[in-house]
Each structure stands twice: as C-alpha cells, then as structure tokens.
C-alpha positions in Angstrom: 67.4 143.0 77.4 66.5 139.7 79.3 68.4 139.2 82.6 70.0 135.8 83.0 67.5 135.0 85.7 64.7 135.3 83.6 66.6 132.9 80.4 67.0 131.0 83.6 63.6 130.9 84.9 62.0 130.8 81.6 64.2 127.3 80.2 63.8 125.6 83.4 59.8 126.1 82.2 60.1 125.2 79.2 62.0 122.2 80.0 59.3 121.1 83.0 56.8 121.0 80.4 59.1 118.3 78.8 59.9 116.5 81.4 58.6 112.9 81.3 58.5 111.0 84.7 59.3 107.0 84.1 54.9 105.8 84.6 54.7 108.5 81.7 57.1 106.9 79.0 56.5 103.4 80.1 52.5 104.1 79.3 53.9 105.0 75.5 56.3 101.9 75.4 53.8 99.7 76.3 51.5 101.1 73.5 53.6 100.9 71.0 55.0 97.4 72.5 51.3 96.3 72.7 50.5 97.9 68.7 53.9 96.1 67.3 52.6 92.4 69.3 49.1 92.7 68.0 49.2 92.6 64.4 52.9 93.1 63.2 52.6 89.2 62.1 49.1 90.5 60.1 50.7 93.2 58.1 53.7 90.8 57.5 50.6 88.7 55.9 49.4 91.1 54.0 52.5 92.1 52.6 53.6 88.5 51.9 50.1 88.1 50.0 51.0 91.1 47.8 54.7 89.0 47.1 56.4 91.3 48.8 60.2 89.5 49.4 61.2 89.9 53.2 63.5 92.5 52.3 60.6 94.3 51.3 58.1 93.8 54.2 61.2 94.9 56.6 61.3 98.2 54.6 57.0 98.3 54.7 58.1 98.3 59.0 60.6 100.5 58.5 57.8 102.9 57.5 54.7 102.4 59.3 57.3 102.9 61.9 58.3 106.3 60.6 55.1 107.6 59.7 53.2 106.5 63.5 56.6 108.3 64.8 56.2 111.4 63.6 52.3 111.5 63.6 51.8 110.8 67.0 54.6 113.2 67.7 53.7 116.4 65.7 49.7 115.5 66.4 50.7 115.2 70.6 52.9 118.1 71.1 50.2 120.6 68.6 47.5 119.7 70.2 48.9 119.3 74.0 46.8 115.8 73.8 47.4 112.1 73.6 46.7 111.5 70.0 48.4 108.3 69.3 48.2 107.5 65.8 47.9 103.3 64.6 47.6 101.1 61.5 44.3 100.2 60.6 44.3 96.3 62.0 41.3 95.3 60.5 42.2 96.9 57.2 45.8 94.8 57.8 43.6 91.5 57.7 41.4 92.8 55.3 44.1 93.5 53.0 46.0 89.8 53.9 42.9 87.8 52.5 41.9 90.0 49.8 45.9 90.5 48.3 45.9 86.9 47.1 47.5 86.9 43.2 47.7 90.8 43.1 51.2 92.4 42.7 52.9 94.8 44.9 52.4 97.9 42.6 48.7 97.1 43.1 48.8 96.9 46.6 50.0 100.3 46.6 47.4 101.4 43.9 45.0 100.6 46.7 46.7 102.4 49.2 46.6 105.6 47.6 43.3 104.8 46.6 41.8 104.4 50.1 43.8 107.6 51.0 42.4 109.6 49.0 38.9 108.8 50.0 39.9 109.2 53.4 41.3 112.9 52.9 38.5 113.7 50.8 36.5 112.6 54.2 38.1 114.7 56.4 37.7 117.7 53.8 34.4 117.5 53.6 33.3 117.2 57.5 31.8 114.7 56.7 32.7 111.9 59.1 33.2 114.7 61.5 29.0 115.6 61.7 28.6 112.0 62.4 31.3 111.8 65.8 28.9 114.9 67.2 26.0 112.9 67.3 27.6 109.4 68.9 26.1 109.5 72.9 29.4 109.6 75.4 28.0 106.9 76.8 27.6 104.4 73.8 31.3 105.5 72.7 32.7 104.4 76.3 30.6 101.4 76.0 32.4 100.7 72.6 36.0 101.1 74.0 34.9 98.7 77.3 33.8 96.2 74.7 37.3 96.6 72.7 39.4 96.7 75.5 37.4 94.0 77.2 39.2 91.0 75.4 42.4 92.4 76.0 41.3 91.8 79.9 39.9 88.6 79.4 43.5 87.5 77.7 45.9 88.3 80.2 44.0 86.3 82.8 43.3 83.3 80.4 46.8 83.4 80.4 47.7 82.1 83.8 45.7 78.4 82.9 49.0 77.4 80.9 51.7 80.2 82.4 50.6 80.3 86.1 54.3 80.9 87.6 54.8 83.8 84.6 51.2 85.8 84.8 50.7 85.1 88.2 53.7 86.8 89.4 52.7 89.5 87.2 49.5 89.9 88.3 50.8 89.4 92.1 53.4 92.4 91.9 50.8 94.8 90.0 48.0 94.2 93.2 51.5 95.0 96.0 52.6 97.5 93.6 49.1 99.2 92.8 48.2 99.5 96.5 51.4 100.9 97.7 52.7 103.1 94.5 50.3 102.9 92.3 52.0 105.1 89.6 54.8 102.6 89.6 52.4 99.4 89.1 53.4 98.9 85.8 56.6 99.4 85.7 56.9 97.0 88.5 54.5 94.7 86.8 57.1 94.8 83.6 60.5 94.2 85.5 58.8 91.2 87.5 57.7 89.6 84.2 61.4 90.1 82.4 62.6 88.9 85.7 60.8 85.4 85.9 61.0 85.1 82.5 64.4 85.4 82.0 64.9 83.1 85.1 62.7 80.2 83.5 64.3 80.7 80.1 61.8 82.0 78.3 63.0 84.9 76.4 64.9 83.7 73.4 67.8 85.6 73.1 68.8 83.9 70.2 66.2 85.0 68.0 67.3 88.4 68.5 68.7 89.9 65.3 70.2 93.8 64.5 69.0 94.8 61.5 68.5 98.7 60.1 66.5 98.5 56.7 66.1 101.4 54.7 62.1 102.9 53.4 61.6 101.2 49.4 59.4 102.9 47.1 57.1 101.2 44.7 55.2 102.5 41.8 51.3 102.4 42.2 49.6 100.2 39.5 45.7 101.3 39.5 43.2 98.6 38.0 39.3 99.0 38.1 39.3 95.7 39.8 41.9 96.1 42.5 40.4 99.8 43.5 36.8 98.5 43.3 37.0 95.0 44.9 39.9 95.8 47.5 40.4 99.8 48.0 36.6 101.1 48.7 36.1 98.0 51.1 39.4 99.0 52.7 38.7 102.3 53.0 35.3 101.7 54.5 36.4 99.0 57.5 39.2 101.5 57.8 36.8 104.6 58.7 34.0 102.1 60.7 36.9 99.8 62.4 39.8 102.1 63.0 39.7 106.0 62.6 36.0 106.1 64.2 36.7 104.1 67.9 39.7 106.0 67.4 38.4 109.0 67.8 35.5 107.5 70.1 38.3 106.3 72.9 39.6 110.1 72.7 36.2 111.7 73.3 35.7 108.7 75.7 38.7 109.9 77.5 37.8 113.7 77.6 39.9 114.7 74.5 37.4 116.4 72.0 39.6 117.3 69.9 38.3 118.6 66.0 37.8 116.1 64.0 38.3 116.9 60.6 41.9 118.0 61.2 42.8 114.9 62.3 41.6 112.9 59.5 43.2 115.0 57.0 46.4 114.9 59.1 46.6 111.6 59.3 45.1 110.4 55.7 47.4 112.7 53.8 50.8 112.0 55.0 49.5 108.3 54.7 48.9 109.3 51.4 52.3 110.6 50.8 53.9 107.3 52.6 51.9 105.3 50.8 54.3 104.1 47.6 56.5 103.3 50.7 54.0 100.5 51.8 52.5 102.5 54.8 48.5 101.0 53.9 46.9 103.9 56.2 47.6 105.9 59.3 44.7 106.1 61.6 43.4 107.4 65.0 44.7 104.7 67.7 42.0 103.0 69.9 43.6 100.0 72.2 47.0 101.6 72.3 46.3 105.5 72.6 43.5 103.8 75.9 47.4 103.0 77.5 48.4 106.9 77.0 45.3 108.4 77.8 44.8 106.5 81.5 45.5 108.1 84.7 48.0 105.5 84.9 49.5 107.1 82.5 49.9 110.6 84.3 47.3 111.6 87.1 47.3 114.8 85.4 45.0 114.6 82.4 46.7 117.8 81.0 49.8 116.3 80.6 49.0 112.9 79.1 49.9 114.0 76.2 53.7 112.9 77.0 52.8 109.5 77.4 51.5 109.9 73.4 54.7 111.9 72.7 57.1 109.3 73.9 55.0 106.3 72.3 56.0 108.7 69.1 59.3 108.6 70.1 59.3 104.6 70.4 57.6 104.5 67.1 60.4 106.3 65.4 63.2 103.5 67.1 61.1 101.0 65.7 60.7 102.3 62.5 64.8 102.4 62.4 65.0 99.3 63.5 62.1 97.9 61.5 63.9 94.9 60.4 64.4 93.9 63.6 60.6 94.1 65.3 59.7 90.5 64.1 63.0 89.0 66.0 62.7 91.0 68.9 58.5 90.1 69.5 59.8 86.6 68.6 62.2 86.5 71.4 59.5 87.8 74.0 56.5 85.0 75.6 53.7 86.1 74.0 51.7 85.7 78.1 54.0 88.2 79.0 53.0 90.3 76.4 49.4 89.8 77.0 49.2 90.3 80.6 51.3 93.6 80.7 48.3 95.3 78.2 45.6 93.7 80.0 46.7 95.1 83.5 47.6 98.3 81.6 44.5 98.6 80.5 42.5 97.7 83.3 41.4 101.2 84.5 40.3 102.6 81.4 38.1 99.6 81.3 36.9 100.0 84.6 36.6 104.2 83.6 34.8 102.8 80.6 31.9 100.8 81.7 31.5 103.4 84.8 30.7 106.1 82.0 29.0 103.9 79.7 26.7 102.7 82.7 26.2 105.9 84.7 23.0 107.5 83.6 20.3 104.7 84.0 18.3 106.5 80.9 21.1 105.3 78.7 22.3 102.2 80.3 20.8 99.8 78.1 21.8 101.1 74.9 25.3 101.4 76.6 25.1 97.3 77.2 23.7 96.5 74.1 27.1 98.6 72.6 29.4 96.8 75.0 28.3 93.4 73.9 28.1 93.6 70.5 31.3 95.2 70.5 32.8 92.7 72.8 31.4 89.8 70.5 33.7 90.3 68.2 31.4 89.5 65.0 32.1 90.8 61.8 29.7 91.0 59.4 29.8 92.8 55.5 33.7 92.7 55.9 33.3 95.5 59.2 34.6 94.6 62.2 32.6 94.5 65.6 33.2 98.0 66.9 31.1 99.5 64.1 28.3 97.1 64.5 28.5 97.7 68.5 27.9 101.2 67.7 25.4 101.3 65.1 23.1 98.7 66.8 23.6 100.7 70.0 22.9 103.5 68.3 19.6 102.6 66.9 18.7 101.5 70.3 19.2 104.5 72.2 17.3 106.1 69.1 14.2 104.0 69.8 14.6 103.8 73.6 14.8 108.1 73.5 11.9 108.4 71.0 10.1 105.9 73.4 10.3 108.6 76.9 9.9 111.4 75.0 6.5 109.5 73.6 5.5 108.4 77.0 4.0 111.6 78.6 2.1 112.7 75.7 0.4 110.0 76.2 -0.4 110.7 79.7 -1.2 113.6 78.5 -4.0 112.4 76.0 -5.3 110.5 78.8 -6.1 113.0 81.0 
C-alpha cells in the first residue's frame, strides 16, 4: 500500500519532468511563429491554385495545424527528444506553380499519392541507409547554410526599420550578457513594445475565426500523379524530411530513422483528404527547439518541441485566423526575432562543420551551395549542398587514403 509521501514524492516527479520554464516555451512559440510567417502565404497559393474557396484553405490551416500539433507532440514526449514536425515548404511552392487548372479532388489525389511513396520509404529503410552514411560534419554544414539566410535577414532588416530591429538587436546583446536564457524573451517584449509604440501592429486586421477540418474526395489521374505527385514526393524527401533529419543528428539527436518517416508519412496520409499535403521532419524551426537557448540541458529540449506541439494545436483551432494575425504583425519584427533565435545553432553549426581540418572543405563546399539557394531539377538547395559536398568529401577521402601508397611505391 503506497504511503502518501511516496504519491507525494512520486507526482511532484512526475510533474518536474513537465515543468516548462518560460526560455523553454518561448523557443516552441517562436518556431511555430517563425513556421506559420514563412510560408503560410505559399500554402495559401497552392491551395488557391487548386480553386480552393477561402473557406476551404482556412479549413486546409485548420489541419496542417492539427496534424504538426499532435505529431510534434506524441513524437517529443515518445522519444524524450525535440522532434518538431513541419510542412514540406518547397513541396508548398512546388505544388503552387504546378496546381494551375487542376481541381481540388486532384490536389488531394496527389497528396495521398506522395504519401504513400513516402511510407513505403520509411518501410523499406531505405532512406534510412542513406542518413548513416551523411558525414556530421557536411550535415552541420547544410543546416549553417539553411539557417544562414535567416541570419542575414534580420540584420538586412535594420537598412529600412533601424528604430524597430535595432532595438531588438540592442536588448538581445544587454539581455544575452546578463541573462542569457531570458534573451529572447527580452528580445520579443522590446520588439511588441516599439512596435506597438510607433504603430506598427495592425490591430485592425485581427479577426476571430474557428474553422472546422473539410474533407475532399481524392481524384487520381495518370497525369496529375506522374507530372505533380512523384516530383512532390521527391523535393519533399531531398528538401524537407532529409535536412530535417540532418539538423536532428546535427544537434546530437540520432534518433531511428525509419520510424520517423513512417510516423509522420502515414498520419499525413490519413490527413490528407483534409488538405494536409505532407507532414515532414522540421529543419529551420525544430534548429529554435533544439538550441541551448532553448534549455541548457540537452536532455530536456524536448519541452521546447512539446510546447511548439502545443502552439501548433491553438493554431490549428484558430486556423482561420493565422493569416489576420501574421498580417497584423511587421514582418522586420518577425524576421529579426528568428534570426537572433537562431544565431547559436548557426554559430554551433559551422563550429562542427569546420572542426576537423580533414573535412573542412567538403564542409564549405556544403555550406555554400546550400546557402546559394539554387534550385536545380525542381530540388531545392539543401539537397544539392549535400550531394555536391558529398561527392567532394568522397574524392578528397579517396585522395589521403591514395596518398601514402604512393609513398609507399616510392620507396
């Protein structure tokens, strides 16, 4: 028969292990802030080429809202790691240029589509073999290179918002050297401050709306699956899902592949009639979660992750409302807060990525190519960094081991 003190004893653990201290849940509001700024207005786009009605592309939100909610949060808490789960972005723009003059029923024809693929992946261990052989340092060297614009933004924006971004910036560097948990949270309330002083937050674009999940029937054509799902499926995989799971090995998280993908690409797959396109590993965001800024203790990250799923499910309830509510905010404000959020994974990045002088080139080659930002075949940079990194530090490997032989012949 347990004693009251140990019921006692034992909740108070139990809740500890819950507890989430204010740096903690502002690293998952910021990435889900940061994931709803960055391309909400591309999957609006997408679904507007497919002519889906507003009505409809508030309920699409309404899901991809749902299904990042409880992804990240069932993912987080099983695995006691930051797995924040995303949209694919690319795929999103993908899917807005190449949805012109197809109907909605065929947009989700090519959601299930790409799904299945994507299970069938994870099933098969196949795109799991290939994360075991991608170098640490050439997968930090990707992350630097996708994080590295996000930098580069929220500086660019103090030419034209000098009074808004320079405060910012100016309470982070007082904040970071004197609580430096607390930076960003200090860094947020100055920028609502100065904002709302020089009457820049539109309140009166604000709108309370609660739109309900819509299903629509799939309609499969040979042309639709062909032309749109396999390409989507692929820049999914290369763009998303892998520097996904690269920023999550990056980060010290080697978590098992294959699980993941099948996780994430089935209940995509079950979500899918309800306009949710795919439901991938998170790169840019889950960077936010998985920073010591986050939680110095890299063990209990995972409850930055775990409230980001939290703030995914409040803006999947209030789907119809996200578009008003990023309307209403400057997007400089925006911009800086991720870019100073993310600054010490980037610097964490590039120090791992340029460590061991062996690799280093490779690493830079990754970083750049990455960081370019080119897309070539329909695939986004982040592949391309990788793959011509990866051939490098092939041929630069082959080229040492080489070397002494021929010494060796010599003598």
């Amino acid at each position: 028969m347990l004693r009251c003190a140990d019921v006692i004893t034992h909740s108070g653990a139990f809740m500890r292990q819950f507890s989430f201290p204010l740096p903690t849940a502002l690293a998952g509001f910021v990435a889900v802030l940061v994931g709803y700024a960055s391309s909400a207005a591309i999957i609006w786009q997408a679904a507007a080429a497919a002519g889906a009605s507003v009505g409809q592309i508030a309920a699409w939100m309404t899901a991809l809202g749902i299904g990042m909610g409880v992804s990240t949060l069932a993912l987080s808490c099983w695995y006691r790691a930051p797995v924040l789960t995303a949209w694919s972005t690319p795929g999103a723009a993908l899917l807005a240029t190449s949805l012109q003059g197809s109907t909605l029923n065929e947009a989700v024809g090519v959601f299930i589509f790409a799904n299945v693929l994507i299970v069938l992946c994870g099933v098969t261990g196949l795109f799991a073999r290939l994360m075991k052989i991608i170098p640490p340092s050439l997968a930090a060297a990707m992350l630097a290179g996708i994080l590295l614009r996000f930098g580069l933004q929220a500086f660019s924006a103090l030419e034209g918002h000098f009074w808004l971004c320079g405060g910012m910036l100016a309470a982070w560097v007082v904040a970071k050297a004197h609580m430096p948990r607390y930076a960003i949270v200090v860094t947020l309330i100055a920028g609502l401050a100065i904002s709302w002083l020089g009457g820049q937050i539109q309140s009166a674009a604000l709108r309370f709306e609660v739109v309900a999940p819509a299903f629509v029937a799939p309609h499969f054509t040979l042309a639709s699956l062909t032309g749109i799902g396999l390409p989507f499926f692929l820049v999914t995989m290369a763009s998303q899902n892998a520097p996904g799971l690269a920023t999550m090995q990056a980060a010290g998280y080697r978590l098992p592949v294959s699980p993941l993908i099948v996780a994430t690409g089935a209940l995509a797959l079950l979500l899918s009639p309800f306009g949710v396109f795919s439901i991938c590993i998170a790169a840019i965001t889950a960077a936010i979660c998985q920073s010591p800024d986050a939680h110095p203790d890299a063990s209990k990250r995972w409850l930055a992750a775990a409230a980001a799923g939290g703030f995914y499910l409040l803006a999947g309830l209030f789907g119809g409302s996200i578009t008003s509510l990023l309307a209403a905010l400057p997007l400089p404000w925006i911009q800086m807060l991720a870019g100073l959020a993310l600054l010490g994974t980037i610097s964490g990045s590039l120090h791992q990525a340029l460590v061991k002088e062996n690799e280093r080139d490779a690493a830079v080659v990754t970083f750049l190519v990455t960081a370019s930002g080119v897309t070539l075949l329909g695939v986004g940079s982040a592949f391309w960094g990788l793959a011509v990194g990866g051939i490098s530090y092939a041929i630069f490997s082959l080229a040492r081991r080489e070397a002494p032989l021929s010494e060796e012949k010599k003598a």
